[in-house]
N, C-alpha and C positions, 0 to 999 in steps of 0.2 A: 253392412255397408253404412258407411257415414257421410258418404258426401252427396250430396244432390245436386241435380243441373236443371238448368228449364232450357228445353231442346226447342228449337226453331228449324225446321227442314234438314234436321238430324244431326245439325251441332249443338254443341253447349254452346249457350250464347251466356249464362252467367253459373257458375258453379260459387256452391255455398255447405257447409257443413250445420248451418243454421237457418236457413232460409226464412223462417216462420218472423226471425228476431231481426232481419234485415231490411225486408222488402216487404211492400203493403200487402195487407190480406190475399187480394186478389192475385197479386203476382206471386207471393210464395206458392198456390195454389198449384202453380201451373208446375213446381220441380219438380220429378219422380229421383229414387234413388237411382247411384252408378255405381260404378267401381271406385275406390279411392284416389286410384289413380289418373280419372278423368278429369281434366282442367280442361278450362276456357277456350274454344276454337276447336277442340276436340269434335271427331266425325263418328257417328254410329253405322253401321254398314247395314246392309239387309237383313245380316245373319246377328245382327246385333253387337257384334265384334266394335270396339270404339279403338280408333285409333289417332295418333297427335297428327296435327294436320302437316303437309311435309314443311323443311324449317326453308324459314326464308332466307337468302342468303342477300344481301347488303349491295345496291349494286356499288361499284367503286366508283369514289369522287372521280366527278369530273375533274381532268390534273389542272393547276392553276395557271389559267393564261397569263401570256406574260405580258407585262405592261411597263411601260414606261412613262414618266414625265416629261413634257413637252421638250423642254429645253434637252434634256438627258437625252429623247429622241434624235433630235439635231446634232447632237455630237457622238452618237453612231456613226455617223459620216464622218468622212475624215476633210481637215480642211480645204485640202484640195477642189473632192468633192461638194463641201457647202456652198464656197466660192463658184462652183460653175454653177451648181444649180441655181443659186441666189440670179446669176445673170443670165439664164436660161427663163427664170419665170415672166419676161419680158415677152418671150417670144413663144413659149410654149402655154395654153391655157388652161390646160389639164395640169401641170405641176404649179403654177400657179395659186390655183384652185386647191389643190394637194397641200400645198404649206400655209395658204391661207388660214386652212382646218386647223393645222399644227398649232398655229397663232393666233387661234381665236384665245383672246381671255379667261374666254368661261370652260376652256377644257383642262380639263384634271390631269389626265394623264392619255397615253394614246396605247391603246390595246393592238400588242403588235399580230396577233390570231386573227383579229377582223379580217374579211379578205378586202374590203375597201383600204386598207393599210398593206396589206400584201400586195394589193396593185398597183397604191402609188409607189411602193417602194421598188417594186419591178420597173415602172413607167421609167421611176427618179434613175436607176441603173440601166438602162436599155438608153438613156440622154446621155449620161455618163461616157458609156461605152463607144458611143455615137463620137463623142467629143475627144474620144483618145485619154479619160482621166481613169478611164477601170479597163484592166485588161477583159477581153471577151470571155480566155480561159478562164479569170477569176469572178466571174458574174455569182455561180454557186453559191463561191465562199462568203462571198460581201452578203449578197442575199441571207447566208446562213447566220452570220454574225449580225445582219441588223437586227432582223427578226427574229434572235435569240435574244436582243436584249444586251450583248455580250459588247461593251464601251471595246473601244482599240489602243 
């Protein structure tokens, strides 16, 4: 055998085929010989048996939420729909408040996954629909096309 490890509650915690040339006196002290085929993270069993520990598997990216820019937000709506809403914020305080966000200066772009954007954009359609400018049957579709990001 030519490789050695210095085992910590029965893994390898550093494996070395020279350990002496590596690591300070005291710590090379500590490697005993393994099998060659014993690397780093490797588990020794009772029976002495060494095995690789199981592989980890990656979790998958988070998929990219979708975002828009402010303005590019607002023309997800079609003009129809900007024009009532623009005269609805007069009287409604929650949409209002809603475009207000839209319009602050200092935001970058508008993360359409938020659910606080999921709702004003619900809120923004549910006035719409109120107002005869979005068919009820197409509430879904508008909804799916804002909040994809997807211009008309």
């Amino acid at each position: 055998m030519s490789n050695y490890a210095r085992i910590k509650n029965n893994v390898a915690v550093d494996v070395s085929a020279a350990p002496a040339s590596q690591f300070h006196p005291t710590i090379a002290a500590e490697f005993e010989a393994v099998p060659d085929e014993v690397q780093r993270g490797w588990q020794r069993a009772e029976d002495g048996i060494w095995s690789a520990p199981p592989e980890v598997v990656p979790e998958a990216p988070e998929p990219e939420r979708p975002r828009v820019g402010p303005v590019e937000f607002k023309l997800l709506f079609t003009s129809p729909e900007r024009l009532k809403l623009k005269e609805l914020r007069s009287t409604d305080p929650a949409i209002n408040d809603f475009f207000e966000i839209i319009e602050d200066p200092r935001l970058q772009y508008v993360d359409l996954a938020l659910a606080s954007t999921q709702q004003g954009v619900e809120h923004s359609l549910n006035l719409l629909v109120e107002a005869g400018i979005v068919d009820e049957g197409n509430v879904a579709t508008r909804r799916e096309q804002i909040l994809s990001g997807n211009l008309l």
